[in-house]
PDB file of N, CA, C and O in Angstrom:
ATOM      1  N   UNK A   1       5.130-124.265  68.080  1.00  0.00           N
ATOM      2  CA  UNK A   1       5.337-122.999  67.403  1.00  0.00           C
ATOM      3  C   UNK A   1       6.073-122.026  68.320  1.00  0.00           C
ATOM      4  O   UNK A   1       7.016-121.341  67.924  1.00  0.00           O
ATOM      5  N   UNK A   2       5.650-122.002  69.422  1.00  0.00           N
ATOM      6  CA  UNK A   2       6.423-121.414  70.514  1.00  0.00           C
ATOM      7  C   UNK A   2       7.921-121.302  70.646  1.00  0.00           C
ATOM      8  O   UNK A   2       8.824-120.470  70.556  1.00  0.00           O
ATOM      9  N   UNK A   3       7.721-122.517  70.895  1.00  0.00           N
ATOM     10  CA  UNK A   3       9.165-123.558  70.971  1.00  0.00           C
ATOM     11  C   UNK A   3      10.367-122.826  69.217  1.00  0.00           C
ATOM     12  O   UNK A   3      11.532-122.500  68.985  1.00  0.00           O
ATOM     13  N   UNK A   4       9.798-122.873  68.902  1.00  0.00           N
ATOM     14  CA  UNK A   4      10.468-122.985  67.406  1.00  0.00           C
ATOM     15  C   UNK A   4      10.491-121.197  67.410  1.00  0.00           C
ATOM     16  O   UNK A   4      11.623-120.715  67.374  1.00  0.00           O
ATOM     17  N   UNK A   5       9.482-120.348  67.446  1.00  0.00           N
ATOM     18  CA  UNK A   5      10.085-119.246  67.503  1.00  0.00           C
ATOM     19  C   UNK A   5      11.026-118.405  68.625  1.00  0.00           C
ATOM     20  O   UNK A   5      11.615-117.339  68.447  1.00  0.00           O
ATOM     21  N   UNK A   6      10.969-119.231  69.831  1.00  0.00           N
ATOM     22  CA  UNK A   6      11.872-118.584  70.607  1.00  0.00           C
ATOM     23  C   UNK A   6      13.519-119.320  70.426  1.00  0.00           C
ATOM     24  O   UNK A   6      14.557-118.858  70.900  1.00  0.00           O
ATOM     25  N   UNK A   7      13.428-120.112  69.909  1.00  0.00           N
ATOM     26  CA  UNK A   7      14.680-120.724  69.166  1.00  0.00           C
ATOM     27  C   UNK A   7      15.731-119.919  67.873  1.00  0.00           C
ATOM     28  O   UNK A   7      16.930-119.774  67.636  1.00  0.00           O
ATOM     29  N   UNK A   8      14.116-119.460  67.143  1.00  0.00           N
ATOM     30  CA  UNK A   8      14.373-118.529  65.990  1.00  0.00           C
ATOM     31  C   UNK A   8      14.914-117.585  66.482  1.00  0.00           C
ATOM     32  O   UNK A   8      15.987-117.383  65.914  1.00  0.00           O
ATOM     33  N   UNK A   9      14.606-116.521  67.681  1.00  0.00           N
ATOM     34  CA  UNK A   9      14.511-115.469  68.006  1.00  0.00           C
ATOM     35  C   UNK A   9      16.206-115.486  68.849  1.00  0.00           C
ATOM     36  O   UNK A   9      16.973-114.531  68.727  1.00  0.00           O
ATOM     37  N   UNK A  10      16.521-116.606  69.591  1.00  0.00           N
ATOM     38  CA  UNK A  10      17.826-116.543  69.935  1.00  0.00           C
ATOM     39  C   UNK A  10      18.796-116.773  68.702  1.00  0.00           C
ATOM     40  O   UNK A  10      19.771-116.022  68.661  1.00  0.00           O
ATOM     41  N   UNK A  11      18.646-117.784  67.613  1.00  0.00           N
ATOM     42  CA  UNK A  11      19.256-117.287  67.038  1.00  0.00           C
ATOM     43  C   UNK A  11      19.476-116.315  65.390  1.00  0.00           C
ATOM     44  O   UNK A  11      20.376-116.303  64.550  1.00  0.00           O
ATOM     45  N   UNK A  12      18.204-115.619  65.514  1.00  0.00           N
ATOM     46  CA  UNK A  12      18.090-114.565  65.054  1.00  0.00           C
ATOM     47  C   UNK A  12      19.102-113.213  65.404  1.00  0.00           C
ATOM     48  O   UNK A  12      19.729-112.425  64.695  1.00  0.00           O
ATOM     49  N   UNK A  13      18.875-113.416  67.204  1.00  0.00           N
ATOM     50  CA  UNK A  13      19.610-112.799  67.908  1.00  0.00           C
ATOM     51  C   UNK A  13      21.568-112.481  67.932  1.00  0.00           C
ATOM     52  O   UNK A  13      22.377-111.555  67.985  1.00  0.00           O
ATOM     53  N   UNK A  14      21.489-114.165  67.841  1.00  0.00           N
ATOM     54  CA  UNK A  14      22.927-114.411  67.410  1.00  0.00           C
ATOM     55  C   UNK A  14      23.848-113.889  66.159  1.00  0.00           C
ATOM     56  O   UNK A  14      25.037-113.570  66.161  1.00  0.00           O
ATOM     57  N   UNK A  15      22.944-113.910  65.143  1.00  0.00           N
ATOM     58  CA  UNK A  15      23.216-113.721  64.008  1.00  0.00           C
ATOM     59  C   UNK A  15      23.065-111.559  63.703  1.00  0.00           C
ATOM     60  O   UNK A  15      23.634-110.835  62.885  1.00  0.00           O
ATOM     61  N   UNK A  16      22.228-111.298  64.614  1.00  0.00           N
ATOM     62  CA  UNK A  16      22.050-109.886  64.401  1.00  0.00           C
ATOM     63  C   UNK A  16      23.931-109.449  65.822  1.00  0.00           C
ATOM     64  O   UNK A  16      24.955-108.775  65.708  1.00  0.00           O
ATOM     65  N   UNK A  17      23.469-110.135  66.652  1.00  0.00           N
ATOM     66  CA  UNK A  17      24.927-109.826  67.510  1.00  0.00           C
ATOM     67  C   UNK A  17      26.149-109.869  66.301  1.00  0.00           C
ATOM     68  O   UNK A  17      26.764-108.802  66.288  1.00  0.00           O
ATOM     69  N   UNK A  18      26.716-111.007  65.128  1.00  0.00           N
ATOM     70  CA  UNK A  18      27.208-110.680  64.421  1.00  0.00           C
ATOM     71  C   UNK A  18      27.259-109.626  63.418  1.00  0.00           C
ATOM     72  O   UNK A  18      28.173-109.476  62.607  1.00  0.00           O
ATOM     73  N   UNK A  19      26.320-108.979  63.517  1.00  0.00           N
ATOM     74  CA  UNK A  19      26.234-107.789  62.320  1.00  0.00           C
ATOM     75  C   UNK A  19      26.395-107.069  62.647  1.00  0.00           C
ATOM     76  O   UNK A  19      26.644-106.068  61.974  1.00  0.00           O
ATOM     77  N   UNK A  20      26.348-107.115  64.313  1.00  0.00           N
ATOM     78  CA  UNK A  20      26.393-105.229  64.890  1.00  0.00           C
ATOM     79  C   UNK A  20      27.566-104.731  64.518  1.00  0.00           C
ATOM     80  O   UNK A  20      27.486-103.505  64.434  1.00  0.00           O
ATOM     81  N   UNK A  21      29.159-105.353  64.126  1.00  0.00           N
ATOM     82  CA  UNK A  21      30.060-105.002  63.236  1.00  0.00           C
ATOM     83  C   UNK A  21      29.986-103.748  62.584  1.00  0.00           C
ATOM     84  O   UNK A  21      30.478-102.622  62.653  1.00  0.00           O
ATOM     85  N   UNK A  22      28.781-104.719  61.607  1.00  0.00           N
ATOM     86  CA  UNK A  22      29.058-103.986  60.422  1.00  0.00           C
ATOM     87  C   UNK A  22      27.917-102.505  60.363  1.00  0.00           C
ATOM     88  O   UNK A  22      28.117-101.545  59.618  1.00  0.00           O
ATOM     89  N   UNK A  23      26.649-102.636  61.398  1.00  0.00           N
ATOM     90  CA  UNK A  23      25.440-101.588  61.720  1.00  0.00           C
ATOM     91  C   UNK A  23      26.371-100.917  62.156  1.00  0.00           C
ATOM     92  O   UNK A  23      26.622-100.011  61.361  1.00  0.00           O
ATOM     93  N   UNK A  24      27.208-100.900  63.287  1.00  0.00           N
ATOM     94  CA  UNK A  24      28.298-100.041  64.443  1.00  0.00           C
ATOM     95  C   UNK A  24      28.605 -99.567  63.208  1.00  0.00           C
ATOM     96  O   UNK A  24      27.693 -98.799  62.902  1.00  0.00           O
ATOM     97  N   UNK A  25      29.587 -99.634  62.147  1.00  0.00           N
ATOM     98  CA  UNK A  25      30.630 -99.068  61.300  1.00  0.00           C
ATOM     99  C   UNK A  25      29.985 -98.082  60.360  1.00  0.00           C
ATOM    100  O   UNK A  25      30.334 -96.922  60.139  1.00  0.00           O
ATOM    101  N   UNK A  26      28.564 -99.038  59.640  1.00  0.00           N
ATOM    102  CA  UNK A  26      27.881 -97.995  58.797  1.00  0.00           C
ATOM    103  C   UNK A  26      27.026 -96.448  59.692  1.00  0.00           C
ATOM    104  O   UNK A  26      26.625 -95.362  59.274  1.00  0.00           O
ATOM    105  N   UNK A  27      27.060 -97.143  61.140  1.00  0.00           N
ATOM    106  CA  UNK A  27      26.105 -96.068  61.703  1.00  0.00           C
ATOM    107  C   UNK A  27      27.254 -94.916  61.936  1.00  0.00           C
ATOM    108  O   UNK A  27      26.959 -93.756  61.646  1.00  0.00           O
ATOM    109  N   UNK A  28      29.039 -95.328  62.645  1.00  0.00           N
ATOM    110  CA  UNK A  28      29.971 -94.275  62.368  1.00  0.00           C
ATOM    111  C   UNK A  28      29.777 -93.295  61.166  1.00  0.00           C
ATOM    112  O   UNK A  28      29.661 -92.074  61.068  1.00  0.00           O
ATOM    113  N   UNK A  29      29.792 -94.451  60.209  1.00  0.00           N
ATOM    114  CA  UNK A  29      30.476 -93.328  58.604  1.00  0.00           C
ATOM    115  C   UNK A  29      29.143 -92.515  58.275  1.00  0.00           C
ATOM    116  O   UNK A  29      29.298 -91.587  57.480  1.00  0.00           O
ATOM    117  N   UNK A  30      27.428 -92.795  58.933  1.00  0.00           N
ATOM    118  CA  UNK A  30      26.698 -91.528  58.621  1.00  0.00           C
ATOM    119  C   UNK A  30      26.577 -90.627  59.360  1.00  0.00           C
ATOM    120  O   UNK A  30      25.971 -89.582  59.126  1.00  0.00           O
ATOM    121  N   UNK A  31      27.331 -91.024  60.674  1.00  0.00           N
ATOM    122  CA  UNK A  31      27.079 -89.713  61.885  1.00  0.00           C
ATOM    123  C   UNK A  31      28.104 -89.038  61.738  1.00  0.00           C
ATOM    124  O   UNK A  31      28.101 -87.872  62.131  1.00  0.00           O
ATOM    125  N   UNK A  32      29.631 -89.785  60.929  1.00  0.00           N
ATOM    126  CA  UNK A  32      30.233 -88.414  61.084  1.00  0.00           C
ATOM    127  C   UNK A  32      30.035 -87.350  60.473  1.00  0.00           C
ATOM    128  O   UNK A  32      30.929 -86.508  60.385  1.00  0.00           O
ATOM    129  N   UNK A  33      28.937 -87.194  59.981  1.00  0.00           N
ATOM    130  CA  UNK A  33      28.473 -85.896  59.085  1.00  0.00           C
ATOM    131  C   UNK A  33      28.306 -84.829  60.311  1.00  0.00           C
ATOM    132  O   UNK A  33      28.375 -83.617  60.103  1.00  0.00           O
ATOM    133  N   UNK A  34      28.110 -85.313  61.439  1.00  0.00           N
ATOM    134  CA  UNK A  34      27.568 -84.840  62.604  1.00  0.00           C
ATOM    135  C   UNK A  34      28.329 -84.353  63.518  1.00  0.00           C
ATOM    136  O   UNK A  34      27.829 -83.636  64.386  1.00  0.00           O
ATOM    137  N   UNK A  35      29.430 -84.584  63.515  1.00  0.00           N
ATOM    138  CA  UNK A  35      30.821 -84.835  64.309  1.00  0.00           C
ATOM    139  C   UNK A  35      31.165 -85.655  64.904  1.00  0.00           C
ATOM    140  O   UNK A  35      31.126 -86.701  64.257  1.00  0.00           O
ATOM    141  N   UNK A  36      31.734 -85.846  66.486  1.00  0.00           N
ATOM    142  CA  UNK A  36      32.081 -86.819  67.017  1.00  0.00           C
ATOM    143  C   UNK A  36      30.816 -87.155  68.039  1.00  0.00           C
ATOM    144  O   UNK A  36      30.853 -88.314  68.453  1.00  0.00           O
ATOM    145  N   UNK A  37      29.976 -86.554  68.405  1.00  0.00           N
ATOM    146  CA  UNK A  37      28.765 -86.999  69.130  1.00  0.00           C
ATOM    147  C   UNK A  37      28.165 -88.077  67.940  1.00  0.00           C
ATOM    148  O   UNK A  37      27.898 -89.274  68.041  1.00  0.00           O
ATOM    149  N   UNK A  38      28.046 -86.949  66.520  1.00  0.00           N
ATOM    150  CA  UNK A  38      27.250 -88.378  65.723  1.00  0.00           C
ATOM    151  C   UNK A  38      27.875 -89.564  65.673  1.00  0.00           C
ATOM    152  O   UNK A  38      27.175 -90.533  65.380  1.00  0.00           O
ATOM    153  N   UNK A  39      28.914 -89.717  65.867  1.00  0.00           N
ATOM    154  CA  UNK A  39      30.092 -90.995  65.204  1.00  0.00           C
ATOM    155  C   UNK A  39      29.486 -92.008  66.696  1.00  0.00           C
ATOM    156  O   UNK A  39      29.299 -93.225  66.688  1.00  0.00           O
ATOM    157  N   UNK A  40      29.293 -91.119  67.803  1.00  0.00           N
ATOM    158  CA  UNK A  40      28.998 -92.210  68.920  1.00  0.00           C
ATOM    159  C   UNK A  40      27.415 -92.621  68.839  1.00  0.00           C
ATOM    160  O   UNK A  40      26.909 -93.726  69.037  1.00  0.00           O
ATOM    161  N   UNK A  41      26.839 -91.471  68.509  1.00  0.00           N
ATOM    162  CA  UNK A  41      25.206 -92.145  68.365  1.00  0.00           C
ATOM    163  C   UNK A  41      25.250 -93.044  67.196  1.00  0.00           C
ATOM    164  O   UNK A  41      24.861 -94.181  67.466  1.00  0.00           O
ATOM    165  N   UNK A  42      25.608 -92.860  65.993  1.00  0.00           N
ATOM    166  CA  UNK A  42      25.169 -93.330  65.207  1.00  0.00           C
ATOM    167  C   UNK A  42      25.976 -94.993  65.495  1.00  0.00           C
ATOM    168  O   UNK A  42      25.441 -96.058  65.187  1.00  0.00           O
ATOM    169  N   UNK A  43      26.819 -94.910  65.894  1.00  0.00           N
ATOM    170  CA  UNK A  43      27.702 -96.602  66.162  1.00  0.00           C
ATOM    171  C   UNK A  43      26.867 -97.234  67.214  1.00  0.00           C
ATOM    172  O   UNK A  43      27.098 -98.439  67.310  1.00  0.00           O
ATOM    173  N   UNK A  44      25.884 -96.743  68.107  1.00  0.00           N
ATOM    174  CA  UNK A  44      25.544 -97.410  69.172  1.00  0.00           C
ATOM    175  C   UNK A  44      24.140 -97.653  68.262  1.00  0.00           C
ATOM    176  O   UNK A  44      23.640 -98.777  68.229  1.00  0.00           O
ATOM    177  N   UNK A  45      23.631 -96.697  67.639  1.00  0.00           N
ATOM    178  CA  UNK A  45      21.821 -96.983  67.025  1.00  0.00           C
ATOM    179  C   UNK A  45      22.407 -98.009  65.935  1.00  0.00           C
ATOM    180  O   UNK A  45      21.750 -99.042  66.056  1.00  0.00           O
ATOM    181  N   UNK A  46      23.195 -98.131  65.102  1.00  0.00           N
ATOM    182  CA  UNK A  46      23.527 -98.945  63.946  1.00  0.00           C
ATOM    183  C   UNK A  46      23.884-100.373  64.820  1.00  0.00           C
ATOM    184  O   UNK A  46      23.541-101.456  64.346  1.00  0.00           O
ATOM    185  N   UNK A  47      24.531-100.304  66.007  1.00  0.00           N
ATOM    186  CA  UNK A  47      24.592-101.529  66.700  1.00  0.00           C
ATOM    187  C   UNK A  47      23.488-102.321  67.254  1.00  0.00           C
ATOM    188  O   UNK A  47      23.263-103.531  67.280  1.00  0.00           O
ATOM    189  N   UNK A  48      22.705-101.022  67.800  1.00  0.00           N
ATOM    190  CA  UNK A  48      21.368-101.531  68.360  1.00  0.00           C
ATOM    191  C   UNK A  48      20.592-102.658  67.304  1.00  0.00           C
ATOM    192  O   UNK A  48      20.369-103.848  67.523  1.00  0.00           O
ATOM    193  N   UNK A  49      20.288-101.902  66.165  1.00  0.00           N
ATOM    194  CA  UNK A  49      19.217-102.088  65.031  1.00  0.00           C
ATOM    195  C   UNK A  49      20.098-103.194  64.201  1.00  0.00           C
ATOM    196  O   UNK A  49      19.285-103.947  63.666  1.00  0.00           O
ATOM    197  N   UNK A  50      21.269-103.541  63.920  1.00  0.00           N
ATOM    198  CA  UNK A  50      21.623-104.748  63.879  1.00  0.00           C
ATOM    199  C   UNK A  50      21.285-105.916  64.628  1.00  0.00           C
ATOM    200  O   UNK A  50      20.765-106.981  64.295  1.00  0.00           O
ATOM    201  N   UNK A  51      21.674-105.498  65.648  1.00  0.00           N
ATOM    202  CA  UNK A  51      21.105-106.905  66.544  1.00  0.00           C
ATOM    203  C   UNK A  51      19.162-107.162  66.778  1.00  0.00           C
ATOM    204  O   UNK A  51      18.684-108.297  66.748  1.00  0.00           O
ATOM    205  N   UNK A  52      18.324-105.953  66.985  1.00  0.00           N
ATOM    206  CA  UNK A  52      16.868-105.851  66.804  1.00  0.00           C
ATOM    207  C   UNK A  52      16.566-106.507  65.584  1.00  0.00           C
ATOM    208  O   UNK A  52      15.801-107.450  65.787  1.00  0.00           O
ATOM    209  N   UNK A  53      16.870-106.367  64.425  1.00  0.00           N
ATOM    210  CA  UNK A  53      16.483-106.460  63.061  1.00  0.00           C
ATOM    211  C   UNK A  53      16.797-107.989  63.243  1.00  0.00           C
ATOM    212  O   UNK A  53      15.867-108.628  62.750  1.00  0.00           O
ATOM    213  N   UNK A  54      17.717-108.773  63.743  1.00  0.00           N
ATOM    214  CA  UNK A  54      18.140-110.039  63.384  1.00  0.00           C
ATOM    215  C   UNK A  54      17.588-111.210  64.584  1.00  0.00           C
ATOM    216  O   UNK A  54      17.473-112.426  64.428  1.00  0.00           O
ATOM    217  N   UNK A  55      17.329-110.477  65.677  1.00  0.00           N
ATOM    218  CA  UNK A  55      16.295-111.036  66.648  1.00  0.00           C
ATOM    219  C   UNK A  55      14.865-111.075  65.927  1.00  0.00           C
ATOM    220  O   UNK A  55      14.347-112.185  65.797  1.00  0.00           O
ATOM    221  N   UNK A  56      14.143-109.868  65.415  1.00  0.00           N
ATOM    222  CA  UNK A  56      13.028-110.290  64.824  1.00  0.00           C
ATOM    223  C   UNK A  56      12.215-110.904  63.322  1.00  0.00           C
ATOM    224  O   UNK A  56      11.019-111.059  63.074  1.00  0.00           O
ATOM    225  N   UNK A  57      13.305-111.124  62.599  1.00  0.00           N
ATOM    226  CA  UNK A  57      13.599-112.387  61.633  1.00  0.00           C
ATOM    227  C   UNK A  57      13.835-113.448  61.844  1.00  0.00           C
ATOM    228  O   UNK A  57      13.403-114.375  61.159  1.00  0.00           O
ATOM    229  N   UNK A  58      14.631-113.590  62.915  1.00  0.00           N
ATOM    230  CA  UNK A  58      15.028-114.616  63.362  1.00  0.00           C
ATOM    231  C   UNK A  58      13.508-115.943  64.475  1.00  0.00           C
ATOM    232  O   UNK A  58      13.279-117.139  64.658  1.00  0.00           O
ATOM    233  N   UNK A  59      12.910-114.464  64.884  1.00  0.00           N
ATOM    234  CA  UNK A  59      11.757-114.807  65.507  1.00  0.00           C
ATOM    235  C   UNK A  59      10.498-115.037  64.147  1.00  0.00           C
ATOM    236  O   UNK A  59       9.643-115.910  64.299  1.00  0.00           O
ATOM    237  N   UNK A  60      10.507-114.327  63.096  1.00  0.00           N
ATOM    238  CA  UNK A  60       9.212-114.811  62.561  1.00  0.00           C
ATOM    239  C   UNK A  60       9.571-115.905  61.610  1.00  0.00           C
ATOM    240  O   UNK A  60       8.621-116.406  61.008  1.00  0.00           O
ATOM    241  N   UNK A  61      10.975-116.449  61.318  1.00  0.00           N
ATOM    242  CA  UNK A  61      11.604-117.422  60.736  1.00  0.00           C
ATOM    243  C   UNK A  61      11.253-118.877  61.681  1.00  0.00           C
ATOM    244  O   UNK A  61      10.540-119.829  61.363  1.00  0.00           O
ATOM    245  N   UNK A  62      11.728-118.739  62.446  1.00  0.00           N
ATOM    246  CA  UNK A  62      11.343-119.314  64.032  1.00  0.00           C
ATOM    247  C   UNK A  62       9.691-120.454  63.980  1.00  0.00           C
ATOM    248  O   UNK A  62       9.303-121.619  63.890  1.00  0.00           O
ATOM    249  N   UNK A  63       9.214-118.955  64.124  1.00  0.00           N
ATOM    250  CA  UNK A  63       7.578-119.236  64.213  1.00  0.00           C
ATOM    251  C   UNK A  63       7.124-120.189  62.891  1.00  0.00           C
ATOM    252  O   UNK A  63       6.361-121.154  62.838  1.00  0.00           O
ATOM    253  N   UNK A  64       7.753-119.647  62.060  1.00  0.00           N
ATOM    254  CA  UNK A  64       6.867-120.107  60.759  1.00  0.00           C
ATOM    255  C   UNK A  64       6.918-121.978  60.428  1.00  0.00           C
ATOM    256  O   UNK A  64       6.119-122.869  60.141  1.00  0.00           O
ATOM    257  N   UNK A  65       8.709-121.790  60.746  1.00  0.00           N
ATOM    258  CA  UNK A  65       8.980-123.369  61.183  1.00  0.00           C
ATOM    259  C   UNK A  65       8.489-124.208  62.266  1.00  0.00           C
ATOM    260  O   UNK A  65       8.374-125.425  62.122  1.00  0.00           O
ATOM    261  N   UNK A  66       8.187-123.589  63.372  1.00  0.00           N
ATOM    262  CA  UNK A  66       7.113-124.230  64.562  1.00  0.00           C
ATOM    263  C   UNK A  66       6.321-124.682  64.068  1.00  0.00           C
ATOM    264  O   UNK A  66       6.154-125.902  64.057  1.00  0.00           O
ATOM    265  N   UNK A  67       5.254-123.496  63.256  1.00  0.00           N
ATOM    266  CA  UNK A  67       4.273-123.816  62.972  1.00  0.00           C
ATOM    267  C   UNK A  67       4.365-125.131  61.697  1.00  0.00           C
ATOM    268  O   UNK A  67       3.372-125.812  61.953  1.00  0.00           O
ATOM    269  N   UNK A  68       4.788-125.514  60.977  1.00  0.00           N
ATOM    270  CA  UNK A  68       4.848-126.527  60.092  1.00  0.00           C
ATOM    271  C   UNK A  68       5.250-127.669  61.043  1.00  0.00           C
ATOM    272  O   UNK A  68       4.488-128.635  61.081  1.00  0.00           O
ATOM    273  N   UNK A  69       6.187-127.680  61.701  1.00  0.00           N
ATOM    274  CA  UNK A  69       6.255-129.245  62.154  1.00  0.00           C
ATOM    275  C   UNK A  69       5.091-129.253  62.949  1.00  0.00           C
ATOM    276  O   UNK A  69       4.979-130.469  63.100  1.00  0.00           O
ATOM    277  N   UNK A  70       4.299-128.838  63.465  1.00  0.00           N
ATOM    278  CA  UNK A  70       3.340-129.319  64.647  1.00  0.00           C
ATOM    279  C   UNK A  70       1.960-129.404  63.722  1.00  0.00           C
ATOM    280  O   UNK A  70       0.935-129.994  64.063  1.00  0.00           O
ATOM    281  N   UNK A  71       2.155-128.703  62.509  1.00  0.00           N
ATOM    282  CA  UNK A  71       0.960-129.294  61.264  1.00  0.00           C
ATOM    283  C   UNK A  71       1.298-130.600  60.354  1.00  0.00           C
ATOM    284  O   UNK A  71       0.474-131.367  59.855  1.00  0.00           O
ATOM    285  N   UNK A  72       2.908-130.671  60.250  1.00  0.00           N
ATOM    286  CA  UNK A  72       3.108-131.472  59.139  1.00  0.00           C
ATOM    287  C   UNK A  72       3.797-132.831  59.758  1.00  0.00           C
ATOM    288  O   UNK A  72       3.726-133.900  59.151  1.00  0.00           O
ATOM    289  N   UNK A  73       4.385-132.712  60.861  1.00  0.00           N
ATOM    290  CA  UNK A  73       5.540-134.058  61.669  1.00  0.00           C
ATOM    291  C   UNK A  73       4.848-134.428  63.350  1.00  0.00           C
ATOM    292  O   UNK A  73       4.876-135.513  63.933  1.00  0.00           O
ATOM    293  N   UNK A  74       4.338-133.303  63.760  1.00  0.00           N
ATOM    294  CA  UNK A  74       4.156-134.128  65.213  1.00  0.00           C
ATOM    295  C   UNK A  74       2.861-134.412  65.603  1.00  0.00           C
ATOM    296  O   UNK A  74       2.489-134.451  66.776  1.00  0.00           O
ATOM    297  N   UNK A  75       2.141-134.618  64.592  1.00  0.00           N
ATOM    298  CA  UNK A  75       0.910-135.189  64.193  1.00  0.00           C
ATOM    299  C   UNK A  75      -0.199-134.761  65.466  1.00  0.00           C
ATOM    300  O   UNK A  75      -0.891-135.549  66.110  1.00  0.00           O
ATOM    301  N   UNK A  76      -0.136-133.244  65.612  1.00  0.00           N
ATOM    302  CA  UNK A  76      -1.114-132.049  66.509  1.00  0.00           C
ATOM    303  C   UNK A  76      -2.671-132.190  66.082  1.00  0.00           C
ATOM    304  O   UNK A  76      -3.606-131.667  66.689  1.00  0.00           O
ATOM    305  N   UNK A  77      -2.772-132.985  64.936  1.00  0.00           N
ATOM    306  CA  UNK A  77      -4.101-132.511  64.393  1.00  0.00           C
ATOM    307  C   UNK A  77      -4.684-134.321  64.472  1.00  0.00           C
ATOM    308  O   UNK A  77      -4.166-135.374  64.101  1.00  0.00           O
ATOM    309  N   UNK A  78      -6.269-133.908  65.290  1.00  0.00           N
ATOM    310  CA  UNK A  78      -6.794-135.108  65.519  1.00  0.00           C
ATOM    311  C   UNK A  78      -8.643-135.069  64.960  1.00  0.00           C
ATOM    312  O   UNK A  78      -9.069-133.914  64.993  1.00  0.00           O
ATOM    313  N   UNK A  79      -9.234-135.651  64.697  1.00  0.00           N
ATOM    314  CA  UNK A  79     -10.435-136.029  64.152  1.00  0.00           C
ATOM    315  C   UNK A  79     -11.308-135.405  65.552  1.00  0.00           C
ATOM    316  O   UNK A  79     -11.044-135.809  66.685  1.00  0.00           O
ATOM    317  N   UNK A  80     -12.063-134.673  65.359  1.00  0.00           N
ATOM    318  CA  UNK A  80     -13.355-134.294  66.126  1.00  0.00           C
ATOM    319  C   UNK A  80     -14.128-135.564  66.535  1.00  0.00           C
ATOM    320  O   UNK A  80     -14.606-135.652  67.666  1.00  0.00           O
ATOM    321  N   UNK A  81     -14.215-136.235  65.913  1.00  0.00           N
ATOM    322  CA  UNK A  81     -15.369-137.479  65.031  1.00  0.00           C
ATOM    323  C   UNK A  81     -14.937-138.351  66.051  1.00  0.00           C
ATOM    324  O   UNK A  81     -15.741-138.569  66.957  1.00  0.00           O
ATOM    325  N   UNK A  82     -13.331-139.142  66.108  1.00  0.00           N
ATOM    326  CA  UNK A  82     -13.057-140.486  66.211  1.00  0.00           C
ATOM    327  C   UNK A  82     -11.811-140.100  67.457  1.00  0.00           C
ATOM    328  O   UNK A  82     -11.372-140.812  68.360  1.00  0.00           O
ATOM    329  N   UNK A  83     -11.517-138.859  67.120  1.00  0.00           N
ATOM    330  CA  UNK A  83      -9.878-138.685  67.908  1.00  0.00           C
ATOM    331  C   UNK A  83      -8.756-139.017  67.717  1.00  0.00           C
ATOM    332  O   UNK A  83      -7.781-139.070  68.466  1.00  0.00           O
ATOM    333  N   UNK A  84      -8.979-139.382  66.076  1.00  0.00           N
ATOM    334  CA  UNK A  84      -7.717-140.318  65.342  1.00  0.00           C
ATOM    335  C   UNK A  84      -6.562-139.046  65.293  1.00  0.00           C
ATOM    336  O   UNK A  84      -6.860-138.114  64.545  1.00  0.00           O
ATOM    337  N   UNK A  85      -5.273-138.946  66.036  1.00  0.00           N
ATOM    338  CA  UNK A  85      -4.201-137.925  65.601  1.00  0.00           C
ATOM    339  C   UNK A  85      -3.961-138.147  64.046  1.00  0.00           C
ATOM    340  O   UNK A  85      -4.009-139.242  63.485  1.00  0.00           O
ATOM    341  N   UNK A  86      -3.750-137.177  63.569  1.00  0.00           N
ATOM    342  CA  UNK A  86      -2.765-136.989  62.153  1.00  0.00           C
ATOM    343  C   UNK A  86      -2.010-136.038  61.446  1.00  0.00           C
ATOM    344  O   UNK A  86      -2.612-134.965  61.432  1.00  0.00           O
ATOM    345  N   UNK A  87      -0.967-135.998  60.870  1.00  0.00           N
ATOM    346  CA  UNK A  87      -0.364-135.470  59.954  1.00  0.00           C
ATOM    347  C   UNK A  87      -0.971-134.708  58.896  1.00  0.00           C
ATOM    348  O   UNK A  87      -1.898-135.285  58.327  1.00  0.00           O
ATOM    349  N   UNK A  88      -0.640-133.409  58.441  1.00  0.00           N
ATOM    350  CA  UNK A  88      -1.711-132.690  57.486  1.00  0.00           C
ATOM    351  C   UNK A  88      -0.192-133.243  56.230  1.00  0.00           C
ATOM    352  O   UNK A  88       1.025-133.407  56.309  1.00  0.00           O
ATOM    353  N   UNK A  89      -1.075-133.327  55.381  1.00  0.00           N
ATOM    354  CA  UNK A  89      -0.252-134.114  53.553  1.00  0.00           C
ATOM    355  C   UNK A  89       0.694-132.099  53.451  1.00  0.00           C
ATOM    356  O   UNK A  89       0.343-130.966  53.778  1.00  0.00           O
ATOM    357  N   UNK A  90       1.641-132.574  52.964  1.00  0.00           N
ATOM    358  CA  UNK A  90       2.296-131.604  52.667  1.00  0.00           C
ATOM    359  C   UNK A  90       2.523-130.947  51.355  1.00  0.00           C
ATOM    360  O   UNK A  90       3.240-129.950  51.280  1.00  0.00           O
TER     361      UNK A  90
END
């Protein structure tokens, strides 16, 4: 699960690094209400929160898939009783 959400989380990451584009551009066109200070805050917070937002989707996307293969494929789950490993039915 680990494994799988820090996987998620880089490329969550990746995918929010592509958007900062478009966060940078929308965060320009609401700061220039502000003038040219807003046009720079708002392009750097719209950049920021593009890439944040897509790191932490990317991380609970991540996780959620960890968590299924190590319940459903890498057979994590074993009998108290006998110690038999197994697969949970999907």
């Amino acid at each position: 699960m680990t494994i799988g959400a820090s996987i998620g989380a880089v490329g969550g990451a990746a995918r929010g690094a592509s958007t900062i584009l478009t966060g940078s551009q929308i965060g320009a066109t609401v700061g220039a209400l502000a003038g040219p200070l807003g046009i720079t805050i708002g392009t750097v917070s719209g950049a920021l929160l593009g890439g944040l937002a897509g790191g932490v989707g990317g991380c609970a996307i991540g996780a959620e898939l960890g968590e299924k293969l190590d319940r459903h494929v890498l057979a994590n789950n074993h009998c108290l009783v006998c110690g038999h490993r197994f697969n949970l039915p999907t």
